[in-house]
MIPA-507973 format. One line per 3 residues: number of its first residue (from 1); their letters; for each residue x, y, z of C-alpha. Coordinates in Angstrom, 3 decimals, m for minus. Each point is the difference from the previous one (the first is absolute). Example, Ala and Ser with C-alpha at 12.3 -4.5 7.8 and 13.67 -1.06 7.14 Angstrom:
BEGIN
1	as	12.300:m4.500:7.800 ~ 1.370:3.440:m0.660
END
This chain:
BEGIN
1	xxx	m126.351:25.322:m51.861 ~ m1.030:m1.625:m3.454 ~ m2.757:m2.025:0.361
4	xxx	m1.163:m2.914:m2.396 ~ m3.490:0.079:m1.894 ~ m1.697:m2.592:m1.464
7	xxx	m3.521:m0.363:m1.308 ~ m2.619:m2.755:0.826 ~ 1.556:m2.550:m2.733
10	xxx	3.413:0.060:1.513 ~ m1.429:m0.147:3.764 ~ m2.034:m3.230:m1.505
13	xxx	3.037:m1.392:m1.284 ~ 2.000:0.036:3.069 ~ m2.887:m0.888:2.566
16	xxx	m0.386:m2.843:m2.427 ~ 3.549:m0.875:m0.123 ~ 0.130:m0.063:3.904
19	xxx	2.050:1.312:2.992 ~ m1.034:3.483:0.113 ~ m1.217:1.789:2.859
22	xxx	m3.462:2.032:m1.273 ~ m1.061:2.882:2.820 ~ m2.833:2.017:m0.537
25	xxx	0.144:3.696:1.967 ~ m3.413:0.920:0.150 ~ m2.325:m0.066:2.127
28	xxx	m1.636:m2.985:1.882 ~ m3.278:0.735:m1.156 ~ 1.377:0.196:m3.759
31	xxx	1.817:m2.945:0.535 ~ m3.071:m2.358:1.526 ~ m1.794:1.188:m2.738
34	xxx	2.756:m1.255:m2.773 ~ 3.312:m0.306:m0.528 ~ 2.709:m1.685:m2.084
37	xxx	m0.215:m4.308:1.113 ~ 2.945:m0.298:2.699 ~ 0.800:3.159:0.641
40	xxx	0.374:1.351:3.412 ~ m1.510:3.434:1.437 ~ 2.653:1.971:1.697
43	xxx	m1.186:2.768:2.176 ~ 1.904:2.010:2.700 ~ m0.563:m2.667:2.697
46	xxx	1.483:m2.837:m1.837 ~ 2.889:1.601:m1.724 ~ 2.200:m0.873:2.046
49	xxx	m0.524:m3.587:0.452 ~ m0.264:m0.633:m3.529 ~ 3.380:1.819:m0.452
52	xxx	1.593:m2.321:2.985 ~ m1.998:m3.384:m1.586 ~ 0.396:0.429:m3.825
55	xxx	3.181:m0.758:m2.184 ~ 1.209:2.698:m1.483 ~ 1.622:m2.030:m3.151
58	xxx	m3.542:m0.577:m0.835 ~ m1.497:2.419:m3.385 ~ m2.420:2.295:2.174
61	xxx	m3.131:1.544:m2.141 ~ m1.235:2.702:1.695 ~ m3.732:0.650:m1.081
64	xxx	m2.287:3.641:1.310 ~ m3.305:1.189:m1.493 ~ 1.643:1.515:m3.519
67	xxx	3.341:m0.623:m0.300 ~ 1.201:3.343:1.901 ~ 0.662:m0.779:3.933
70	xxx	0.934:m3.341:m1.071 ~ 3.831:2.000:m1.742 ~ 0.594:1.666:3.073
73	xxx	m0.602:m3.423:2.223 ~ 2.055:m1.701:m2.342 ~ 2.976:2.525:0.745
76	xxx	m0.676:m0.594:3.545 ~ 0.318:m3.973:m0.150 ~ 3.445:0.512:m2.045
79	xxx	1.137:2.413:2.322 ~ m0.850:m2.984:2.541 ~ 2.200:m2.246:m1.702
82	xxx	m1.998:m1.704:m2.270 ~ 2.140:m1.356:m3.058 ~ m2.867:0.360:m2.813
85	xxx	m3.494:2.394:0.744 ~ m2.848:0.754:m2.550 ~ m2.418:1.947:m0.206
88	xxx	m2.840:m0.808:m2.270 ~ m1.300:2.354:m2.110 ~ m3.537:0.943:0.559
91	xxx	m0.577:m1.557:3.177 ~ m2.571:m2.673:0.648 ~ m2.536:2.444:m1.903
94	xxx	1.710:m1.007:m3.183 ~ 0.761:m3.160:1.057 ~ m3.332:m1.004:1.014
97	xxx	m1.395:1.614:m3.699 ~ 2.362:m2.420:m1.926 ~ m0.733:m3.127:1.793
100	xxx	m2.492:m1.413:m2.762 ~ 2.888:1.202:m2.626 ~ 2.272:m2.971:m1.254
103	x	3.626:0.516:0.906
END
């Protein structure tokens, strides 16, 4: 299944613009530590609830360490019905590098 890409700039754009759905894949110590403002950790124990709770008309941005688990989660959220998936390119490593840059 294609999956969409986008890079930091775009992801800032949409979160920006509103009503999208950011969920971050890694782990829970990763994601204490940091992670993109909003966005929700998904882990094996709540996947399913957020699947039965969250609308699935909403973008979804799908965010992993670098950019490379995130494709394959992204898949799996389409696959789950979810009209338009992400995943951003990089992960929150990149995205955390380019938060000082203007966008």
């Amino acid at each position: 299944m294609n999956v969409q890409r986008i890079n930091g700039k775009q992801a800032r754009a949409l979160i920006e613009a509103g009503s999208v759905q950011v969920v971050d894949i890694r782990d829970s110590v990763s994601f204490q530590t940091g992670h993109i403002d909003g966005a929700v950790s998904i882990n094996h124990a709540n996947l399913q609830s957020f699947l039965d709770q969250t609308d699935r008309n909403l973008p979804l941005i799908v965010c992993c360490y670098h950019g490379v688990m995130s494709v394959d989660a992204a898949a799996f959220f389409r696959q789950q019905g979810f009209e338009s998936v992400f995943s951003l390119d990089g992960g929150y490593s990149q995205w955390e590098q380019s938060a000082g840059e203007v966008t």
